[in-house]
BAMIMI-199596 format. One record per residue (C-alpha): x, y, z; residue number from 1; residue in one letter. Coordinates in steps of 0.1 Angstrom, whole numbers, plus 5000, padded with zeros to 4 digits. Layout:
# residues N
     xx     yy     zz    nr   rest
      X      Y      Z   NUM      A
...
//
This chain:
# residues 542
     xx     yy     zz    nr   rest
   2545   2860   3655     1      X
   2561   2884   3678     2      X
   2565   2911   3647     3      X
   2531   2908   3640     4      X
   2519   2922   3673     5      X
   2539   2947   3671     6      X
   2523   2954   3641     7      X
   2494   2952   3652     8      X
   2501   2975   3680     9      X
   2515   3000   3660    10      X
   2480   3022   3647    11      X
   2473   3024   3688    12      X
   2506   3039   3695    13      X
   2501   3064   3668    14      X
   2463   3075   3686    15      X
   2482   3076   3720    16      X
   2511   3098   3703    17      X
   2488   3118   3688    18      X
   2462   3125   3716    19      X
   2495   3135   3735    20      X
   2507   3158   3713    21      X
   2473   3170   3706    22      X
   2462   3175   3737    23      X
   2478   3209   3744    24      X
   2468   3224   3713    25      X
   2433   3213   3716    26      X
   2431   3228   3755    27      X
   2441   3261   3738    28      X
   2415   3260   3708    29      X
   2391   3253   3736    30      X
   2399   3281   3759    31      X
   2402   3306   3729    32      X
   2367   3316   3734    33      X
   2371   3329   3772    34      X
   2410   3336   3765    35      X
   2420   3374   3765    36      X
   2454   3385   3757    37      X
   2476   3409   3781    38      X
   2473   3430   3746    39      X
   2436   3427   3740    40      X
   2420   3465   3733    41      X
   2454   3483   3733    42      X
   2471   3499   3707    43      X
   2493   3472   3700    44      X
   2465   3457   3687    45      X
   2464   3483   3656    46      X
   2503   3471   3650    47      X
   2498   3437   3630    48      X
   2478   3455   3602    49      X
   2502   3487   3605    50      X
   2534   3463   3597    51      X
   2517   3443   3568    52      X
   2508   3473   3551    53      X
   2540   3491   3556    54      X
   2560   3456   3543    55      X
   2539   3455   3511    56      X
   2545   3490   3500    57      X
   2586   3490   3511    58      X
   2592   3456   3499    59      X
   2564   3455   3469    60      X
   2553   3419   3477    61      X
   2522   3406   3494    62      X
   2519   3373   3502    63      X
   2552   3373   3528    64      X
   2540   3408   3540    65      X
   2504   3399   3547    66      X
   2518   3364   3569    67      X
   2541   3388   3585    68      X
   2513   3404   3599    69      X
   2497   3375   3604    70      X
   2526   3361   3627    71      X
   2530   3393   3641    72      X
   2492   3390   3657    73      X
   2493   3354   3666    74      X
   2529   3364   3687    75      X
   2506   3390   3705    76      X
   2476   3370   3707    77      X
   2500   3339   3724    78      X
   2524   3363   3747    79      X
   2552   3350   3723    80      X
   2545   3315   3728    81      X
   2554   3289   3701    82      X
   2525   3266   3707    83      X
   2498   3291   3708    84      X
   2513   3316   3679    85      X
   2509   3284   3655    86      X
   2476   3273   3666    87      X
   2466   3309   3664    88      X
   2479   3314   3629    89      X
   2460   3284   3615    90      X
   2429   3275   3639    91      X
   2425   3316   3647    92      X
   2435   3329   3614    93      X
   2438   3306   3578    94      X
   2416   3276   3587    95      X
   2393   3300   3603    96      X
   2390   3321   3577    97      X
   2387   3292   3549    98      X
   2356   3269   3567    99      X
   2338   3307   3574   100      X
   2305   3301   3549   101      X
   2305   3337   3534   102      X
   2345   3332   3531   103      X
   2337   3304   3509   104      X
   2311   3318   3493   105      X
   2328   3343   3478   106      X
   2359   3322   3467   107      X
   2335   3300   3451   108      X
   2317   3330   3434   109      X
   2354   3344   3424   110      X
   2364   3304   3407   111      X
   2328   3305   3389   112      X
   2334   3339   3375   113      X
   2373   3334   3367   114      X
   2356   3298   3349   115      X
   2331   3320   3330   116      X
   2357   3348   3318   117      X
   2381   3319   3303   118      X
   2348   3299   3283   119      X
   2336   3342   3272   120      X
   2374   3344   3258   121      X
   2374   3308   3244   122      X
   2341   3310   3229   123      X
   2353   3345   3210   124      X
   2327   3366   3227   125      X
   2354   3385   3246   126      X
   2373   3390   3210   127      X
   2338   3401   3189   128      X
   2330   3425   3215   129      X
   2366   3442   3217   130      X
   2363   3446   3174   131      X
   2325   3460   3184   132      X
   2343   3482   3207   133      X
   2371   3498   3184   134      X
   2341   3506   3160   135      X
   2325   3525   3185   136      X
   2348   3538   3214   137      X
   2373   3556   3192   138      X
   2395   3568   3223   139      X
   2412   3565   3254   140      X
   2391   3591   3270   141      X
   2361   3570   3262   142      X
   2371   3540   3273   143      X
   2377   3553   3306   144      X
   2344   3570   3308   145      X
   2332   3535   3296   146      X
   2343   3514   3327   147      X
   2331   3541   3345   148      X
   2295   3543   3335   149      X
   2295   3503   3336   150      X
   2305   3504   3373   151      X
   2282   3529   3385   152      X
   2258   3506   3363   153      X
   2270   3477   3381   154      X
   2258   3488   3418   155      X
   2246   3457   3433   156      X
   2278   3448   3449   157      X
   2314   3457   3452   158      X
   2328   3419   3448   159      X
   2308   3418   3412   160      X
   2316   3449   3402   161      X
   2350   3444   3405   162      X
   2351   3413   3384   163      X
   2327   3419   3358   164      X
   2337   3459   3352   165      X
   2374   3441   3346   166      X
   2362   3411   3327   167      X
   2345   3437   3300   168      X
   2360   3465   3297   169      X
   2402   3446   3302   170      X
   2399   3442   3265   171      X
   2388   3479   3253   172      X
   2410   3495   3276   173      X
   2445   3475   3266   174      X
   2434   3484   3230   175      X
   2440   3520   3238   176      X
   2469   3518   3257   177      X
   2450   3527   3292   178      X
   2477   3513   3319   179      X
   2463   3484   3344   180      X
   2468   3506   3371   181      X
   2445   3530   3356   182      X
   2420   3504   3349   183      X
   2424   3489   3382   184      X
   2419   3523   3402   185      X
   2387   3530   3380   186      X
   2373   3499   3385   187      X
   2377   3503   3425   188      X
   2370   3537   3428   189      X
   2332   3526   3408   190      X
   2329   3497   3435   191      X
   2325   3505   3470   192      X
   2321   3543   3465   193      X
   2292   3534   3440   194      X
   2276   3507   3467   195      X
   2277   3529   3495   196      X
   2251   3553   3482   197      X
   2230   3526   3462   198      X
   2196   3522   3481   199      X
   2196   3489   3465   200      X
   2227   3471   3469   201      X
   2244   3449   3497   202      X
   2259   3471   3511   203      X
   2229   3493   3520   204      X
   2217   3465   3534   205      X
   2249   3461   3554   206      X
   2248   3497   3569   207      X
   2206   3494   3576   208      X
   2213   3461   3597   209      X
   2237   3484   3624   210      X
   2216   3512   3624   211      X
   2194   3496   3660   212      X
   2165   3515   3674   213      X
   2161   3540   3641   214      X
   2144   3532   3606   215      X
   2180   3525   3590   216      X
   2168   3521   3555   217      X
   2147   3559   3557   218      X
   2185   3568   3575   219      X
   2204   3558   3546   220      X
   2188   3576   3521   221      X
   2187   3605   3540   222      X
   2226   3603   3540   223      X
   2234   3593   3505   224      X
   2239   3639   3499   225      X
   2263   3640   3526   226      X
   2287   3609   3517   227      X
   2311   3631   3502   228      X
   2336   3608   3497   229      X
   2318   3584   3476   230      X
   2298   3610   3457   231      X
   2336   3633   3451   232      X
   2354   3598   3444   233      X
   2329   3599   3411   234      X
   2335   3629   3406   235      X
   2374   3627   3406   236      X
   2376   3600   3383   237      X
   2354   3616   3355   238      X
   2374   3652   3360   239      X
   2406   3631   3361   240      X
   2397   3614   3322   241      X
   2388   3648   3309   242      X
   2408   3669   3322   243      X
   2438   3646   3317   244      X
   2451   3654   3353   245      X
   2472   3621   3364   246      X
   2496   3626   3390   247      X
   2521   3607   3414   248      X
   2531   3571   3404   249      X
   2494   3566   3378   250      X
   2514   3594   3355   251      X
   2542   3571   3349   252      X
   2517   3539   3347   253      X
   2497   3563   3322   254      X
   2528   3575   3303   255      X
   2543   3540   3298   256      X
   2508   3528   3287   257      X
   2509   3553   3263   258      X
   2539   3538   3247   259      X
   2526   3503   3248   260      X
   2537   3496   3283   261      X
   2507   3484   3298   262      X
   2519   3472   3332   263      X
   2551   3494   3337   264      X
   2569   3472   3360   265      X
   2582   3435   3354   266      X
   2558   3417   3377   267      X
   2528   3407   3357   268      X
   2508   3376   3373   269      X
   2481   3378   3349   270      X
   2500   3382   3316   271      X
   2487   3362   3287   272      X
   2456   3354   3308   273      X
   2435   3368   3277   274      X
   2454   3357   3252   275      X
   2433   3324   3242   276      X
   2422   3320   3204   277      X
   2381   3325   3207   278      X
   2364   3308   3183   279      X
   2362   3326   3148   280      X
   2325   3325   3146   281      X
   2324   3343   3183   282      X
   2301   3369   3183   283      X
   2290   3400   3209   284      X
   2258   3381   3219   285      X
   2286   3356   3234   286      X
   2297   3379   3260   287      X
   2266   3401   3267   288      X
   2244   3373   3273   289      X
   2263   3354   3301   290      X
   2269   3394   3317   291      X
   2232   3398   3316   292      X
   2229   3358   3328   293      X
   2252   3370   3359   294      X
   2236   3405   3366   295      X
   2201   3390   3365   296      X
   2208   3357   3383   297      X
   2229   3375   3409   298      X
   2203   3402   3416   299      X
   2178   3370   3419   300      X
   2200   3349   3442   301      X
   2201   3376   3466   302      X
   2166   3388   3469   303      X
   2160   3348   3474   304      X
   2181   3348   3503   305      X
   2165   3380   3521   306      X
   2133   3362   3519   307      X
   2116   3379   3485   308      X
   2097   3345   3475   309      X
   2086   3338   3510   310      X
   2063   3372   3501   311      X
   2092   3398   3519   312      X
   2092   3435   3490   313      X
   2120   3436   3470   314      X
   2138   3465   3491   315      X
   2132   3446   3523   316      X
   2148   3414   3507   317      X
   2177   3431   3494   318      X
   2183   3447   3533   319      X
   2181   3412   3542   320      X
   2201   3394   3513   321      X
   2232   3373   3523   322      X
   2255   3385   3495   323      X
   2279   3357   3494   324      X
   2255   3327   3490   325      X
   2234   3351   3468   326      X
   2266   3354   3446   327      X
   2276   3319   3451   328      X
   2237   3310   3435   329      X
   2232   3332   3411   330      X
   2271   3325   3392   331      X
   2261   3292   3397   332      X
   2231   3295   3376   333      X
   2248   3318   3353   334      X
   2280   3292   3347   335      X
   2247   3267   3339   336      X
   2234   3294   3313   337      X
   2262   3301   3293   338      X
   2275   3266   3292   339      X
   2235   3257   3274   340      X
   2240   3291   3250   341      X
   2277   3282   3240   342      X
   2265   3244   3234   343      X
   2234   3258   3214   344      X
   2250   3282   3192   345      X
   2279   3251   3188   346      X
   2312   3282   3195   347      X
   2320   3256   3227   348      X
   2313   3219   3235   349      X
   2309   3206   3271   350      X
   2344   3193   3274   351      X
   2360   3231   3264   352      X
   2335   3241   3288   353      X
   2349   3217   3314   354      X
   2382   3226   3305   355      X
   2376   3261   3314   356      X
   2367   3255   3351   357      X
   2408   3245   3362   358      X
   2419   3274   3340   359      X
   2391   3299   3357   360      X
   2404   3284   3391   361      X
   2438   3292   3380   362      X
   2435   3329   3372   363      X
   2424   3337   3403   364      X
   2447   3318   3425   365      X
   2465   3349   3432   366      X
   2435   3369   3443   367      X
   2421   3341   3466   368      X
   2451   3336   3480   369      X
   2455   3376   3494   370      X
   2418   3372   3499   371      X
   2427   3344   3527   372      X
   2457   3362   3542   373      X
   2438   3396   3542   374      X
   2410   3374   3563   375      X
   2434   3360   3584   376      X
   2449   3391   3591   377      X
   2413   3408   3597   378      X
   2415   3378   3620   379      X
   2440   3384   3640   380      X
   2431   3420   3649   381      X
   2394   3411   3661   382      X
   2412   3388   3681   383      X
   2432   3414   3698   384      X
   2410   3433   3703   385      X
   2414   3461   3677   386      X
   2374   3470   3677   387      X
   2369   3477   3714   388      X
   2402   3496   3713   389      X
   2392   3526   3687   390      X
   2352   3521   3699   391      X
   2366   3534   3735   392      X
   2383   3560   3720   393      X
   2357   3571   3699   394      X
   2331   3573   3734   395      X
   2358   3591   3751   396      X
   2357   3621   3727   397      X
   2316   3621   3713   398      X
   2308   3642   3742   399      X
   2327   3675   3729   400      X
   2329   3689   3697   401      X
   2298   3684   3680   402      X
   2298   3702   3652   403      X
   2337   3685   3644   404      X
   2322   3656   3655   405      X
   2314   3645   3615   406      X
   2349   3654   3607   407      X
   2366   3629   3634   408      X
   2342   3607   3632   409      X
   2356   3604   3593   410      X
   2388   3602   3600   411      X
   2384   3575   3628   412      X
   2365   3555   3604   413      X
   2390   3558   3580   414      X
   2419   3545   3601   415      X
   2401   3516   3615   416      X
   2390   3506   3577   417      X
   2424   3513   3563   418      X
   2444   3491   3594   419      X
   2415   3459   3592   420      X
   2408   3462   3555   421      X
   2372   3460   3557   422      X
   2342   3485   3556   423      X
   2317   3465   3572   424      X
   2335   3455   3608   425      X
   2339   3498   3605   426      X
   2305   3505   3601   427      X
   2294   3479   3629   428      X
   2320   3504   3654   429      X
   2311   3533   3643   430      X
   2275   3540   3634   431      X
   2258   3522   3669   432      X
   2287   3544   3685   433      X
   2271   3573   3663   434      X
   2235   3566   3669   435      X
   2236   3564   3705   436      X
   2255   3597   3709   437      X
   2229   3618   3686   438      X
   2191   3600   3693   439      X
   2169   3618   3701   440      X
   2191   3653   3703   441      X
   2203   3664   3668   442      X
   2189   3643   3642   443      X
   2206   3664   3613   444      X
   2244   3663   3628   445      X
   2234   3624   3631   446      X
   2228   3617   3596   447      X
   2254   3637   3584   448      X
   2277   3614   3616   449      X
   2263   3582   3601   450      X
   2275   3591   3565   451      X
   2308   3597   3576   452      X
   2307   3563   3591   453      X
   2303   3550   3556   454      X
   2325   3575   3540   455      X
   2354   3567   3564   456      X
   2352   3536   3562   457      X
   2347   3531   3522   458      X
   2378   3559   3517   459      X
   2401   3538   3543   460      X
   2386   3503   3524   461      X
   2402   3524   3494   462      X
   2434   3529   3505   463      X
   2442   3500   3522   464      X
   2465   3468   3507   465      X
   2445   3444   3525   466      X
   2409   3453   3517   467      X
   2391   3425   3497   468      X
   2374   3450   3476   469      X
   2409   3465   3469   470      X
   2424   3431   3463   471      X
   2391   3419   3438   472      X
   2399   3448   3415   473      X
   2431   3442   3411   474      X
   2424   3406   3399   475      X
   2395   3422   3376   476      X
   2419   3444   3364   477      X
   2446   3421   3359   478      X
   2467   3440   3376   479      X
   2500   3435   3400   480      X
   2480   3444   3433   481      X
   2517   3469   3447   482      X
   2508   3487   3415   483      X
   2472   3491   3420   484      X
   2478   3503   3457   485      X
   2507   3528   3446   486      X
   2491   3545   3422   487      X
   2453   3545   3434   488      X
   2469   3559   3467   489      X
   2475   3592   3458   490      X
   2444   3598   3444   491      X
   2422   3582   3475   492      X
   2442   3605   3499   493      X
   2437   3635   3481   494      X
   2400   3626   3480   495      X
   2402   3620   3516   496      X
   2415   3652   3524   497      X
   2385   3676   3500   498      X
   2363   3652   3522   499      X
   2376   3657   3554   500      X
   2376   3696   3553   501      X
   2338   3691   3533   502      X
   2328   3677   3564   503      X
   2341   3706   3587   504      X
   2318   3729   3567   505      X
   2292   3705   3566   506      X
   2292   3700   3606   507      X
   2282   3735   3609   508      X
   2260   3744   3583   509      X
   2240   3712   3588   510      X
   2231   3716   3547   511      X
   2241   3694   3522   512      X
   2232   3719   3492   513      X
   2261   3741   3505   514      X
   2290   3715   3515   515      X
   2286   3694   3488   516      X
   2290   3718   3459   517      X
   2318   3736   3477   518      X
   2332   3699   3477   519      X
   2332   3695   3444   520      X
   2344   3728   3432   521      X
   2374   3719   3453   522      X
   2378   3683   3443   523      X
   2380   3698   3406   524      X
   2400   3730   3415   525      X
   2428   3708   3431   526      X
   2431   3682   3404   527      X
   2434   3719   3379   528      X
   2465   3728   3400   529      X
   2478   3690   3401   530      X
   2476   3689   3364   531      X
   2495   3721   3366   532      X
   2522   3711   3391   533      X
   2525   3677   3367   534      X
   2533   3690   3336   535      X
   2558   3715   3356   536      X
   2575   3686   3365   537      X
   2581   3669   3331   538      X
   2588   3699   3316   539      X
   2625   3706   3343   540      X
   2631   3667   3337   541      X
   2629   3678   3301   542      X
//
């Protein structure tokens, strides 16, 4: 009898242990909202992001770097407490990050796409369009300018273009011996360089929604001419296919390619991810139908959540879309689709189609998992203040140097996008900074100040190892994200650089019809001397 109430006792010893153990960490979650770190708004703040991307590229692996980083904030964040650095990792960074609604949006969006790639592939639409392709895209220059024209087709949004350019065109390009890098880099470089100067496009509405006290849609047209790094970015990549101008580490990606190489180094996470028998009566219809079934149901889902069938104009619906829950809806609707056309035209039944959902799920394990330590990361640096740190400096120097003013306010954007991986937190510094300092005085130098928000912050989104974007094209590319980030480096920073001094001319002639040409006969003369210097350099190792 005696054992039994001690039994019985046992489940309210466990509450007590627990609420004890508990109650510390729950104090801290509590006071996280008026806590502020001796760090907060300093420049150690800028150090977490720094040491994750400085890890990745020395050590070539991203999962440990990115939690590095991670760690490295919560130890700032907590004062180098062990308590508070754990609860900071999980309740301030990973389970933060993972019970965010547009966070889990977009994973679902990225399972419901990975789902509909694997049934496209099983149900031989992915194989019939690749034979259709080899019929009519005879070579490798084409099938670069292909995925290009698709992605500056595909302008809705960057986290769709990403996965729907790769989806498509993965099979064309391996058939010509285009290195995943290569795909990878032109599949980002047609993402959020292409969004940024779409009127119609998420991330329009993005940059109109910071723009307070101004017409920001009007604004963002007004800007599109002078977002040099978007528009030379499009120009770079079609110059670089023509002109046959790689360089850096993409010319060893490219040459191994050429020799069937595809990947160039031994990690490949998504090898044999295409290589499912499709069905043999699989036909071309089987792969463009669920694209269009996505592209149409996607663009559908968002206007619906900006308000377009409550009787809100398309343009002002878009400006008001949520992107992840339209994504989320529309690839919903789209998975529906295809599953009814596969079952219909009998290439898949409903238990392959089931089967494909784990197997979508799987293929993008690695992407979602950078995705949430790239967010916990982000994470850790709003916590520390990282935002208010760069948004002094940039007040401190807005009141001299006007005409530069464009220049900096490029190359601030650039760094903050490139240290937080993400475009949008830079635009929501940056472009209220911008449109307070020039309302009302020089509405010109302001427009061209606003683009090189976006610009900045699109270039350092780019560049950087932990940007979603950068991350997403990897996995639409298939490709091992240290490569991507290697070999698209280069190429961003030399982009960067034609920008930067295109916005020095632009600051003082005020005139995109002279900066913007003299931009792009740069952009193109450089890549000229690269392709120069390049073969220069394989000759001597000759």
């Amino acid at each position: 009898m005696m054992k039994k109430s001690r039994f019985r006792r046992l489940p309210a010893l466990m509450i007590v242990f627990l609420a004890i153990v508990l109650c510390p960490v729950l104090a801290f979650a509590n006071d996280a909202a008026t806590y502020q770190p001796d760090m907060y708004a300093t420049f150690w703040a800028l150090i977490p992001p720094v040491v994750a991307i400085a890890l990745a590229l020395i050590t070539k692996e991203v999962y440990s770097s990115l939690f590095v980083g991670i760690l490295v904030g919560a130890l700032f964040y907590s004062g180098f407490s062990f308590e508070g650095t754990v609860t900071h990792i999980f309740q301030g960074g990973i389970v933060s990050v993972l019970s965010d609604p547009y966070n889990v949006g977009i994973i679902i969006f990225l399972v419901i796409l990975g789902s509909m790639v694997c049934m496209m592939n099983r149900a031989g639409g992915s194989a019939a369009f690749g034979r259709w392709a080899k019929t009519h895209i005879k070579t490798r220059a084409g099938a670069q300018l292909a995925t290009i024209a698709l992605g500056v087709l595909i302008f809705i949004d960057d986290y769709f273009n990403c996965l729907t350019v790769g989806s498509v065109m993965r099979p064309i390009t391996d058939s010509h011996n285009v290195s995943r890098a290569k795909l990878s880099y032109l599949i980002d470089a047609t993402a959020a360089p292409v969004c940024i100067i779409a009127p119609i496009s998420s991330w329009a509405a993005a940059v109109t929604g910071f723009v307070e006290g101004e017409d920001g849609f009007s604004l963002f047209i007004q800007a599109i001419p002078y977002n040099y790094y978007a528009l030379l970015t499009i120009v770079m990549m079609i110059a670089l296919v023509l002109l046959k101008a790689d360089y850096g580490p993409m010319a060893i990606h490219e040459k191994n390619a050429l020799n069937g190489d595809i990947y160039t180094t031994p990690e490949r996470p998504y090898a044999g991810a295409d290589d499912i028998e499709g069905h043999p009566d699989g036909r071309v219809i089987d792969l463009v139908i669920p694209i269009i079934s996505l592209i149409v149901c996607c663009v559908i889902g968002m206007i619906y959540t900006g308000g377009f069938f409550s009787g809100v104009s398309f343009v002002e619906s878009f400006s008001a879309s949520d992107a992840s829950q339209g994504l989320t809806y529309g690839s919903f609707f789209a998975l529906i689709i295809t599953m009814i056309i596969y079952k219909i035209r009998g290439v898949l039944s409903f238990k392959k189609c089931m089967e494909c959902l784990p197997e979508g799920f799987k293929a993008m394990v690695p992407a979602i998992l950078i995705l949430t330590l790239a967010w916990s990361l982000k994470s850790m640096t709003d916590s520390l203040g990282a935002a208010e740190y760069v948004a002094g400096i940039m007040e401190n120097c807005a009141g001299s140097l006007m005409n530069m003013l464009p220049a900096v306010i490029f190359l601030i954007g650039c760094f903050i996008s490139f240290a937080t991986g993400t475009s949008w937190g830079t635009f929501g510094i940056l472009i209220p900074i911008v449109v307070s300092v020039f309302s009302g005085t020089n509405h010109t130098l302001m427009i061209i100040s606003i683009s090189a928000c976006m610009a900045g912050a699109v270039c350092g989104d780019h560049c950087s190892p932990i940007s979603d974007t950068t991350i997403m094209s990897s996995a639409g590319a298939q490709c091992e994200h240290v490569n991507h980030v290697s070999t698209q480096l280069p190429y961003a920073l030399s982009a960067a650089v034609v920008s930067f001094i295109t916005y020095i001319i632009a600051g003082f002639t005020q005139n995109a019809w002279i900066s913007l040409p003299i931009g792009i006969l740069m952009m193109i003369g450089f890549l000229v001397v690269m392709k120069r210097i390049q073969r220069h350099l394989e000759y001597r190792k000759k």
